[in-house]
NUMI-670091 format. One record per residue (C-alpha): residue in three letters; x, y, z. Coordinates in steps of 0.1 Angstrom, whole numbers. Example, Ala and Ser with C-alpha at 12.3 -4.5 7.8 and 13.67 -1.06 7.14 Angstrom:
<nodes>
<node><code>ALA</code><px>123</px><py>-45</py><pz>78</pz></node>
<node><code>SER</code><px>137</px><py>-11</py><pz>71</pz></node>
</nodes>
This chain:
<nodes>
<node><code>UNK</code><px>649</px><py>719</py><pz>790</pz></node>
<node><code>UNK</code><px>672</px><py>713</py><pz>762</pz></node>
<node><code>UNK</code><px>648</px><py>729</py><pz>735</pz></node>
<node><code>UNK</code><px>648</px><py>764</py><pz>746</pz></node>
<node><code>UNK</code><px>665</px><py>779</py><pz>714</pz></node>
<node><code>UNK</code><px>649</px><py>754</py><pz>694</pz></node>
<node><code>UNK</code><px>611</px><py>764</py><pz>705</pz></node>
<node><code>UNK</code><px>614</px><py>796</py><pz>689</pz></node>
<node><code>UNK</code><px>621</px><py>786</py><pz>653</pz></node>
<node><code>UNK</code><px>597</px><py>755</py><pz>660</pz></node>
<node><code>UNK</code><px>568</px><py>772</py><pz>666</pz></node>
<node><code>UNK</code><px>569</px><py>788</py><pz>635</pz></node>
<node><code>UNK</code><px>575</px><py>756</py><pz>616</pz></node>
<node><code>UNK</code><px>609</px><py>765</py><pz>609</pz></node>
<node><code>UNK</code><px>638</px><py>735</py><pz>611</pz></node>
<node><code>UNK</code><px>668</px><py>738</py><pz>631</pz></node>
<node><code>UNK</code><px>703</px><py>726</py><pz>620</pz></node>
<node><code>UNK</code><px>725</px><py>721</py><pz>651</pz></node>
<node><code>UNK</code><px>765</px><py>714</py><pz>648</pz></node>
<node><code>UNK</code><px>794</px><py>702</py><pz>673</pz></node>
<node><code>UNK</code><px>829</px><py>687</py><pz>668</pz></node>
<node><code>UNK</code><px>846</px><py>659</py><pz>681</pz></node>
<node><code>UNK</code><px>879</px><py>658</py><pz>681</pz></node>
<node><code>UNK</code><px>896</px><py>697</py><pz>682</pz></node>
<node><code>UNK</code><px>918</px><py>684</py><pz>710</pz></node>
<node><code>UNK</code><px>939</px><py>651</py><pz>701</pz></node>
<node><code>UNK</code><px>977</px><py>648</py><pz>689</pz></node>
<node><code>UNK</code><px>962</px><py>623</py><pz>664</pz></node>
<node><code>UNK</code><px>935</px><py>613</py><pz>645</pz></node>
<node><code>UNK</code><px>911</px><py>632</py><pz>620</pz></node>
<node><code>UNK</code><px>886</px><py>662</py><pz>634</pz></node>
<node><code>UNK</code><px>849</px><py>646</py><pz>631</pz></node>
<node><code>UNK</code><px>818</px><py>672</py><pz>627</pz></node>
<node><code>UNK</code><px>782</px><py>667</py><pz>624</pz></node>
<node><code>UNK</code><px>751</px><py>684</py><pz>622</pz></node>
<node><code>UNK</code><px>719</px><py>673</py><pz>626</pz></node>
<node><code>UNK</code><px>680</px><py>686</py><pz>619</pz></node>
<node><code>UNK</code><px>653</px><py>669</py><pz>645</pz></node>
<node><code>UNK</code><px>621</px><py>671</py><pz>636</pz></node>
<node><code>UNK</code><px>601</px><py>700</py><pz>653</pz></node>
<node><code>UNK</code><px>589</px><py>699</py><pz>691</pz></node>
<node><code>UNK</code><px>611</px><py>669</py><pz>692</pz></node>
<node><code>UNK</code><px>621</px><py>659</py><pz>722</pz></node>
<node><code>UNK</code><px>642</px><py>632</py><pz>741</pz></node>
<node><code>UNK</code><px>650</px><py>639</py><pz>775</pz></node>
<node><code>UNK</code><px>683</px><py>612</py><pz>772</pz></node>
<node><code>UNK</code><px>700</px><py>636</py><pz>749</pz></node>
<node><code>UNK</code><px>729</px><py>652</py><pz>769</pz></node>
<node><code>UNK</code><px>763</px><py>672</py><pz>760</pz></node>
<node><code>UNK</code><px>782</px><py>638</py><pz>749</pz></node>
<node><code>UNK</code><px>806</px><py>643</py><pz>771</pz></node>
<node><code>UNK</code><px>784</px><py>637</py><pz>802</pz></node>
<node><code>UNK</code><px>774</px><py>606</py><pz>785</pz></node>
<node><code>UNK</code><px>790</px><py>574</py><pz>791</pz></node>
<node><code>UNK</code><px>800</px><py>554</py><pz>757</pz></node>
<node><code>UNK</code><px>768</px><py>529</py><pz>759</pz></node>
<node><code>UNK</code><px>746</px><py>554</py><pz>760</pz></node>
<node><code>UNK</code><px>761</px><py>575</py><pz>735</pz></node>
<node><code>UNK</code><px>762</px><py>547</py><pz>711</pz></node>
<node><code>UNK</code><px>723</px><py>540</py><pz>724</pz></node>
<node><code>UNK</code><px>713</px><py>578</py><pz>712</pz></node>
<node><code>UNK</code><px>733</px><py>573</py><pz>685</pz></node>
<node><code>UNK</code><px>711</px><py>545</py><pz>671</pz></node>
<node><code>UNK</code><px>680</px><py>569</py><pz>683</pz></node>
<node><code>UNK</code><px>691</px><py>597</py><pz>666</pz></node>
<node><code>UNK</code><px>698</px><py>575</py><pz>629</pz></node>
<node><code>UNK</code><px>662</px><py>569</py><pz>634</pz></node>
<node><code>UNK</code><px>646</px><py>600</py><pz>644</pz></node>
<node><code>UNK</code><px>665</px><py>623</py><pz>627</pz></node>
<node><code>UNK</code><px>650</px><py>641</py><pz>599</pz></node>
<node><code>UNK</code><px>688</px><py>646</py><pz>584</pz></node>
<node><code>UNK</code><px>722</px><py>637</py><pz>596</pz></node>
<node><code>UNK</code><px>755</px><py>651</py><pz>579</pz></node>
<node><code>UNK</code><px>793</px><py>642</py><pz>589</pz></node>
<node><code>UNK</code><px>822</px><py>656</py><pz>579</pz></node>
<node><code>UNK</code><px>854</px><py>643</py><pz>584</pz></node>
<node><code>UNK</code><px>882</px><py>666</py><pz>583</pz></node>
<node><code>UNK</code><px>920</px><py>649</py><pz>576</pz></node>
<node><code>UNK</code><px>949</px><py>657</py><pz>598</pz></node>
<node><code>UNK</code><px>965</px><py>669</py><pz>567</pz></node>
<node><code>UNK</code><px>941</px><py>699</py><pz>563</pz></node>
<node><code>UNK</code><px>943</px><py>704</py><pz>601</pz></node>
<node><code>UNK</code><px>975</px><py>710</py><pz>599</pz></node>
<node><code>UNK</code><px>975</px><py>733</py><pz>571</pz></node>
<node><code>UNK</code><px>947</px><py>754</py><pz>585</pz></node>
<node><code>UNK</code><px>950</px><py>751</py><pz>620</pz></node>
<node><code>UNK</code><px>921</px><py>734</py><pz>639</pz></node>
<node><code>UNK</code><px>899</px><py>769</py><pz>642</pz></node>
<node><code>UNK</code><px>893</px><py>770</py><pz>605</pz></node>
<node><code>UNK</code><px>895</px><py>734</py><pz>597</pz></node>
<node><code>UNK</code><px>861</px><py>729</py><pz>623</pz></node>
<node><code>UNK</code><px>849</px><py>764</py><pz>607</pz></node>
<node><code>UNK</code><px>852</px><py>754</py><pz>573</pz></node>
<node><code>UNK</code><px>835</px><py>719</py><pz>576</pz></node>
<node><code>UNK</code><px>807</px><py>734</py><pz>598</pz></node>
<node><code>UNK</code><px>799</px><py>759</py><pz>572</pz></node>
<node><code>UNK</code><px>799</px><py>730</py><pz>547</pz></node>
<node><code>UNK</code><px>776</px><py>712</py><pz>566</pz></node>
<node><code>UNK</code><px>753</px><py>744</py><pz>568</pz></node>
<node><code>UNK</code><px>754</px><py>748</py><pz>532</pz></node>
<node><code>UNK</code><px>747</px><py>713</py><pz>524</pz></node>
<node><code>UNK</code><px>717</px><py>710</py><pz>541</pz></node>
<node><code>UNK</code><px>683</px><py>703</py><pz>528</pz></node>
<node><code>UNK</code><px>664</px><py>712</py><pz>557</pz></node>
<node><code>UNK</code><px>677</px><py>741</py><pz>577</pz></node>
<node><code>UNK</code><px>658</px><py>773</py><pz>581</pz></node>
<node><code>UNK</code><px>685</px><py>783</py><pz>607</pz></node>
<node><code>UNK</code><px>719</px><py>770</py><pz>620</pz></node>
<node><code>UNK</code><px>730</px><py>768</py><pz>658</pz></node>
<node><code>UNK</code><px>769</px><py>757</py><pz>665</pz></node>
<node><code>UNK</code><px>785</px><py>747</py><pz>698</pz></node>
<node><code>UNK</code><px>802</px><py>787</py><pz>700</pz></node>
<node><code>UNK</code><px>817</px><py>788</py><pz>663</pz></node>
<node><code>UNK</code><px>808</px><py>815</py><pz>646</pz></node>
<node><code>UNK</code><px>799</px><py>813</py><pz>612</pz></node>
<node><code>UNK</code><px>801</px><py>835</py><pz>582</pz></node>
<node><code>UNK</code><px>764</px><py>827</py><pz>572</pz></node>
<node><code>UNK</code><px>732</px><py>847</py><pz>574</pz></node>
<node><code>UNK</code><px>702</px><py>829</py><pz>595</pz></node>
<node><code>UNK</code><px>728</px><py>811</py><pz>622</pz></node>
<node><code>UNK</code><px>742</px><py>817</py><pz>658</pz></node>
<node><code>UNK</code><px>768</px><py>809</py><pz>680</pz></node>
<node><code>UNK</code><px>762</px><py>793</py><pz>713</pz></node>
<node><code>UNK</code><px>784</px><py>795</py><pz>745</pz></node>
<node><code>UNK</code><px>781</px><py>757</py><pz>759</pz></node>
<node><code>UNK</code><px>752</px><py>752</py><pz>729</pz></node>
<node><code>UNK</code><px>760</px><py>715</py><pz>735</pz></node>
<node><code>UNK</code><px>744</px><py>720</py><pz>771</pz></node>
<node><code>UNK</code><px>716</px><py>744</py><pz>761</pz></node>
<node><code>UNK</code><px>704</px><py>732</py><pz>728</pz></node>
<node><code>UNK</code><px>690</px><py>696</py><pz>715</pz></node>
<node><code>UNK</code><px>701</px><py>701</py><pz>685</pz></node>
<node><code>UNK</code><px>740</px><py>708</py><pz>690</pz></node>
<node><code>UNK</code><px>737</px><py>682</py><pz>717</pz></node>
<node><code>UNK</code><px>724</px><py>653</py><pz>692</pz></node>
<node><code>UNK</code><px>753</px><py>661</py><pz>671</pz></node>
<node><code>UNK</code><px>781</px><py>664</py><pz>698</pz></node>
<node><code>UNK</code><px>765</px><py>626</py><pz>703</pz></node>
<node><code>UNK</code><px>771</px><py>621</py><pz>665</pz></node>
<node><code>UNK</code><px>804</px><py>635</py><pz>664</pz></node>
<node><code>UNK</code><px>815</px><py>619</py><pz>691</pz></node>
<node><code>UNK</code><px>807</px><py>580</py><pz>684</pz></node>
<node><code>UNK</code><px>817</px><py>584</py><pz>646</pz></node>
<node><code>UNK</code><px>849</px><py>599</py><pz>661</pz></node>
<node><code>UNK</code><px>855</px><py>570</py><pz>686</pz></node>
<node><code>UNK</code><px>848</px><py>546</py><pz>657</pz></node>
<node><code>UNK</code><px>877</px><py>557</py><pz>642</pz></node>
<node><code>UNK</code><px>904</px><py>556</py><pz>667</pz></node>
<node><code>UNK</code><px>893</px><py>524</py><pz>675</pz></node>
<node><code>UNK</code><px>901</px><py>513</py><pz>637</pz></node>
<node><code>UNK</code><px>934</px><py>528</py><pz>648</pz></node>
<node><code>UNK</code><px>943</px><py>507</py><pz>676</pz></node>
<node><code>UNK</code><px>936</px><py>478</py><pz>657</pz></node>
<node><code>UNK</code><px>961</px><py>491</py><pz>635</pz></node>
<node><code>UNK</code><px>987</px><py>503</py><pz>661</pz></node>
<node><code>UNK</code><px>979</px><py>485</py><pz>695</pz></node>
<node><code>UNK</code><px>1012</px><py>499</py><pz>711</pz></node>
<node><code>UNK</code><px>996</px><py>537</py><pz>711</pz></node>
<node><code>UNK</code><px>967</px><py>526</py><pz>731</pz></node>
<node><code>UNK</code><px>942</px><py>548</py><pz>708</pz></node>
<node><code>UNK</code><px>911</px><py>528</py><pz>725</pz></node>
<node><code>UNK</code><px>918</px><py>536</py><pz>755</pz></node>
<node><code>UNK</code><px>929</px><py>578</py><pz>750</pz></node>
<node><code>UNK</code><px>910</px><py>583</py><pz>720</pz></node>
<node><code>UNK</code><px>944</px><py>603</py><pz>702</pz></node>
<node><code>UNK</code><px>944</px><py>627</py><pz>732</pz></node>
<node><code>UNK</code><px>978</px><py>637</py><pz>748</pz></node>
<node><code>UNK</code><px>980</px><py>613</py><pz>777</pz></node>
<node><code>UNK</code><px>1012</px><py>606</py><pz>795</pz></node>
<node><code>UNK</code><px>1008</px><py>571</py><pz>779</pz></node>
<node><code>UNK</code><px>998</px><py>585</py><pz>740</pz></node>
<node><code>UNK</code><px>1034</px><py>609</py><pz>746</pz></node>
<node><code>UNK</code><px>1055</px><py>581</py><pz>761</pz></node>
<node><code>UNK</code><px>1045</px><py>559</py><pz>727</pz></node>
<node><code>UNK</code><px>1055</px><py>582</py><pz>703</pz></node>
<node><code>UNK</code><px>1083</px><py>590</py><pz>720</pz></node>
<node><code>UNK</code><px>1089</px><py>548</py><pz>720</pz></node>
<node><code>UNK</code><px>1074</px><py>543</py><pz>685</pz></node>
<node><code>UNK</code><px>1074</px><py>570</py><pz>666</pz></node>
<node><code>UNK</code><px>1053</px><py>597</py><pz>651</pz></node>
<node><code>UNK</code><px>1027</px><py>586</py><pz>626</pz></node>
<node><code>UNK</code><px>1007</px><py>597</py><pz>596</pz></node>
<node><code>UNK</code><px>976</px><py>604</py><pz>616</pz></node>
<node><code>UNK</code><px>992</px><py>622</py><pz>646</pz></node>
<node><code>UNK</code><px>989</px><py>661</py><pz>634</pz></node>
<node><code>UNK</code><px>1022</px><py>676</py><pz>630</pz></node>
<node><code>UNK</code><px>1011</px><py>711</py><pz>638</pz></node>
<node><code>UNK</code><px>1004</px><py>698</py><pz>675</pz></node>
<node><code>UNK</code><px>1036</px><py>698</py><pz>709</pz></node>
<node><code>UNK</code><px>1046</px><py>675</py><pz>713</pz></node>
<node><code>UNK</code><px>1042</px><py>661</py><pz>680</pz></node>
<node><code>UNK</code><px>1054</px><py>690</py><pz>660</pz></node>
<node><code>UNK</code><px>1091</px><py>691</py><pz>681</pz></node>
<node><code>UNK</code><px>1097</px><py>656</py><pz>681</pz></node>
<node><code>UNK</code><px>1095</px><py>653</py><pz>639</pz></node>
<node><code>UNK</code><px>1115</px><py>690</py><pz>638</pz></node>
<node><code>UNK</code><px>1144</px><py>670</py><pz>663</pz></node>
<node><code>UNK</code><px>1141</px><py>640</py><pz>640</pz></node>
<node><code>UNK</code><px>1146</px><py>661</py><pz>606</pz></node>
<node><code>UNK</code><px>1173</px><py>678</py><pz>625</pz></node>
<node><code>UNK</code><px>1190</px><py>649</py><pz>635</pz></node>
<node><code>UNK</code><px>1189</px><py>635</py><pz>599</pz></node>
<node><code>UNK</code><px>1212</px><py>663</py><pz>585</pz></node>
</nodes>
C-alpha cells in the first residue's frame, strides 16, 4: 500500500531516495534527518509513519532497515545552526545534503519539504504514503531518541527519556528549576524569554 509512489520509478529500474526528520519540534536537543534508498519492489508491510509505531518496533525496523537497505544517510543538525537558521532551513539544508550525497538516487521524495533540486517531490503526509519516507522517519526517529537518552544520563532532572526535548509541562517546569542549557535551542518560547530575562537581570 505504502509503495504507490515508489512503483512508478521502480518499474523502470530507477532507485528512490526517501527523507523525514525527527526532531523539528523540541525546546532541546539536535534536529536528526535521514534518508534512505530500499532496494526496488521492496517491500515490508511493518514499515509505518514512526510515529504510529511503538519504540520496540521502531528499534525492530530499525535493525531491518540497517540490513535491507541498499543506503542509509543521517544527518545531524546542531542546535546552534537551528538557531541561526531557524528549523525550516536547517531540515531544508540537511535534506538537500542528503540528496546530493547520495550514491544511489535516481529521484528524491521528502515528508512535504520542498527542495531546490531537479528529479525530487514533496509529499503531503509522504511518511504515510511512501516506504521510502516512512523507513527514514523510522531512522530519524530511533537515532533521535538515542540521543536524548545520552542526555538524560547527563541531566536526569530534565527528564529527556521520558519527553524526548519536547515542551512538556515537566521539560518547562525544569528549566525554569534548573536552568537553560547548551542543547535547549535558544530561538524556541519558552527558552528564548527565559535567557533574554536572565541577561536582563544580569545588567
Amino acid at each position: 500500500m505504502l509503495n504507490e509512489f515508489e512503483n512508478k520509478f521502480w518499474i523502470e529500474d530507477k532507485y528512490i531516495l526517501g527523507i523525514d526528520e525527527a526532531g523539528r519540534g523540541p525546546l532541546a536537543g539536535e534536529l536528526v534527518v535521514a534518508g534512505v534508498v530500499l532496494p526496488i519492489g521492496y517491500s515490508n508491510e511493518m514499515i509505518n509513519d514512526s510515529k504510529k509505531l511503538t519504540p520496540k518496533k521502531r528499534q525492530q525496523l530499525y535493525e531491518i532497515l540497517k540490513k535491507d537497505a541498499i543506503e542509509i544517510i543521517v544527518e545531524v543538525v546542531a542546535v546552534e545552526k537551528i538557531d541561526s537558521l531557524n528549523i525550516y532551513q536547517a531540515t531544508k539544508q540537511a535534506m538537500q545534503n542528503i540528496a546530493l550525497r547520495s550514491k544511489y538516487a535516481q529521484y528524491t521524495i521528502t515528508d512535504a519539504m520542498p527542495l531546490e533540486l531537479v528529479n525530487s517531490s514533496a509529499i503531503i503526509k509522504g511518511d504515510q504514503k511512501s516506504t521510502s519516507i516512512a523507513a527514514a522517519s523510522i531512522v530519524a526517529k530511533v537515532e533521535r531518541d538515542a540521543l536524548m537518552q545520552q542526555y538524560h544520563l547527563q541531566h536526569p532532572e530534565y527528564g529527556f527519556a521520558q519527553h524526548k526535548g519536547y515542551g512538556t509541562k515537566k521539560h518547562i517546569e525544569a528549566i525554569y528549576k534548573y536552568g537553560v542549557l547548551p542543547i535547549h535551542r535558544k530561538s524556541y518560547q519558552p527558552v528564548k524569554g527565559i535567557v533574554e530575562n536572565d541577561s536582563n537581570t544580569k545588567r
